[in-house]
C-alpha positions in Angstrom: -2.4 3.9 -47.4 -2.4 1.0 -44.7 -5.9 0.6 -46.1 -4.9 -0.2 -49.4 -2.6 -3.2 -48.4 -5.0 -4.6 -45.9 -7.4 -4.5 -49.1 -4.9 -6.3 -51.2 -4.1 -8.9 -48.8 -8.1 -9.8 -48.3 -8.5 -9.9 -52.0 -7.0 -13.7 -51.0 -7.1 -13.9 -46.6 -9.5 -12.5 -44.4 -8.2 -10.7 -41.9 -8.8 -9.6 -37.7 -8.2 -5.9 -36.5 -5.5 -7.4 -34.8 -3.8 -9.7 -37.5 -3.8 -6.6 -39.7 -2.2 -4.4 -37.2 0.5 -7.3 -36.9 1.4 -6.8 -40.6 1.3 -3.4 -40.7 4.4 -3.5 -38.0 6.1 -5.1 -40.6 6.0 -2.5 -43.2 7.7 1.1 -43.6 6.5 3.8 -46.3 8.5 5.8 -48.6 8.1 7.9 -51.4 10.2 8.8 -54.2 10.1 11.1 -57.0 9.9 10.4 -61.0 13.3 8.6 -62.0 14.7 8.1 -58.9 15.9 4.1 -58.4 14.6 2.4 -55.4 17.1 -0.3 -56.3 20.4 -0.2 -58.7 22.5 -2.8 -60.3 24.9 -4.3 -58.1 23.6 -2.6 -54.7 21.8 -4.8 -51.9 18.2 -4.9 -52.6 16.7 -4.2 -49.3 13.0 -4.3 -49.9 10.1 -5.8 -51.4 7.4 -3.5 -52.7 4.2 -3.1 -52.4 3.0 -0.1 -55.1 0.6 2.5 -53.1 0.5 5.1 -56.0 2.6 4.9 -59.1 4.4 3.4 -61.7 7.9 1.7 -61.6 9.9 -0.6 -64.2 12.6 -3.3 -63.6 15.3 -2.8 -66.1 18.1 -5.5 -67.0 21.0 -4.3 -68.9 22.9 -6.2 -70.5 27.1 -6.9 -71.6 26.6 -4.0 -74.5 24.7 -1.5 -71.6 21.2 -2.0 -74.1 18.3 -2.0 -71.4 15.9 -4.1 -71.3 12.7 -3.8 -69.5 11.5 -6.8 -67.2 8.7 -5.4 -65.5 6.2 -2.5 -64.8 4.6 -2.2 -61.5 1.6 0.3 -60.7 -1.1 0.5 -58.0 -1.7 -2.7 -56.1 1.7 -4.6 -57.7 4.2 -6.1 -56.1 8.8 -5.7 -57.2 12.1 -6.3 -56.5 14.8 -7.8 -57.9 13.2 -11.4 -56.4 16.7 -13.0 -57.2 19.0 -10.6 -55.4 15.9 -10.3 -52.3 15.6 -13.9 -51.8 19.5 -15.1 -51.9 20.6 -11.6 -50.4 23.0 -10.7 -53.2 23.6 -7.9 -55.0 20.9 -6.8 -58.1 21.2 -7.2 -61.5 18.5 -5.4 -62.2 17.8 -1.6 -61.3 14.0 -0.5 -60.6 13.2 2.9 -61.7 10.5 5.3 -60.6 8.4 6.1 -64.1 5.7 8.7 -62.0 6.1 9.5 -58.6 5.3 6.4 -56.7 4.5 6.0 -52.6 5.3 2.1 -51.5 5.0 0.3 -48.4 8.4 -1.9 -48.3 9.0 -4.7 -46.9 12.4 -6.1 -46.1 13.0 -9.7 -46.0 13.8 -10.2 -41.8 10.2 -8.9 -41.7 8.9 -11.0 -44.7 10.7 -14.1 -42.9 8.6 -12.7 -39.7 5.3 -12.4 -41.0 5.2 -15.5 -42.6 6.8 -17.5 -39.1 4.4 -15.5 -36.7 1.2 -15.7 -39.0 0.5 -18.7 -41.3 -2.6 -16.9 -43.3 0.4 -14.5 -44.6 2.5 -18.0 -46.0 -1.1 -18.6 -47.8 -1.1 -15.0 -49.4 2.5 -14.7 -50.1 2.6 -18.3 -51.6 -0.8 -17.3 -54.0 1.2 -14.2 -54.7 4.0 -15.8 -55.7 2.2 -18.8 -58.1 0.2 -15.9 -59.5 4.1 -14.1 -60.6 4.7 -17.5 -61.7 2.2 -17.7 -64.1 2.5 -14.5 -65.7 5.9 -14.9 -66.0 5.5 -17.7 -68.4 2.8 -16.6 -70.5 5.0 -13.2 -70.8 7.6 -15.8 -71.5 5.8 -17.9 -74.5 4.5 -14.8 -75.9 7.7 -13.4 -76.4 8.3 -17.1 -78.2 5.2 -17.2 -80.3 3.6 -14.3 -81.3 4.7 -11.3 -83.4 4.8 -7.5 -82.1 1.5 -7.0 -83.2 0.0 -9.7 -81.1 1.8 -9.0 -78.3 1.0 -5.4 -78.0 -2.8 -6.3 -78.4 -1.9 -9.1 -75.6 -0.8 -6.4 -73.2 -3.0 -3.9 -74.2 -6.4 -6.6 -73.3 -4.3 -7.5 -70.0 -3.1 -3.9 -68.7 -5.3 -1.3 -70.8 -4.4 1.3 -68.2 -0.5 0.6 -68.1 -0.4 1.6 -71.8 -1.3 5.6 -71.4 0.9 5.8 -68.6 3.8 4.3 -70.1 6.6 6.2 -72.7 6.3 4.7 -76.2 10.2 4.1 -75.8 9.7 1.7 -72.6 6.5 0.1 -73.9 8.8 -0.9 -76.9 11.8 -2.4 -74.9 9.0 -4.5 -72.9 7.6 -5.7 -75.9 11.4 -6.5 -77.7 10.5 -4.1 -80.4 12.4 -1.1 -81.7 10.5 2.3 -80.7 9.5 2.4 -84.7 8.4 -0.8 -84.6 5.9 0.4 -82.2 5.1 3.0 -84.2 3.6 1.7 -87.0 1.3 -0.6 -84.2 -0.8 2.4 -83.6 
């Protein structure tokens, strides 16, 4: 498992034995089982995560309780609730186990820690982070621009994977599409 994160991380650093053995004091492992929350609306959100094996999804819900789905994350992904991690207040967003998933989690003393005590992890964290960025607004201007259609084929191109592991019913909240909408896609 610690394998897999020191893999990640020099997809962008390199890394020493030693450098690598500092980060990996930073981390704890847990594992939950299919729809169990690792974080729920309005509870502290303790952790980052770092998928080992799995799939999640970050659900808003909003005024009239209809849920809507931010986020997957599988293998080699990073969630939270960023908003409520960074500024330390409660989530409005829940993140929900979809298979059984094993993370390494990272709390944010220890995120604060790794970045202060080793600048390479500012550089990966910071790459990381622009990367989020990024996907966040194409995600963002699809939603704007292109019809169901298009932005099923979108995802599918992007994440051909996610789609056989997701339920119809989830894949159709991410996409802002009723679940016989997505129906007639296929």
């Amino acid at each position: 498992m610690r394998h897999k994160l020191r893999e990640h991380i020099e997809k962008i650093i390199p890394l020493t034995d030693d450098e690598f053995e500092f980060i990996a004091t930073h981390f704890t492992t847990k594992k939950f089982k299919k729809h169990q929350f690792l974080i729920q609306e309005d509870s502290a959100v303790k952790y980052n995560y770092f998928v080992i094996s799995g799939l999640l999804k970050l659900i808003y819900a909003d005024d009239t309780g209809k849920q809507h789905i931010v986020a997957f994350a599988m293998e080699d992904w990073w969630e939270t609730d960023f908003y409520a991690y960074y500024t330390e207040t409660p989530a409005t967003m829940s993140l929900e186990c979809l298979e059984d998933t094993e993370v390494l989690c990272l709390t944010l003393e220890d995120y604060k820690k790794l970045c202060s005590g080793l600048q390479k992890m500012e550089r990966f964290f910071l790459e990381k982070a622009t990367f989020g960025f990024l996907s966040s607004q194409r995600r963002i201007i699809s939603t704007l621009t292109s019809n169901a259609k298009e932005r099923y084929e979108q995802l599918l191109k992007q994440y051909p994977t996610l789609i056989n592991r997701v339920p119809k019913a989830a894949l159709a909240s991410y996409l802002g599409v009723s679940r016989e909408t997505l129906s007639r896609l296929f």
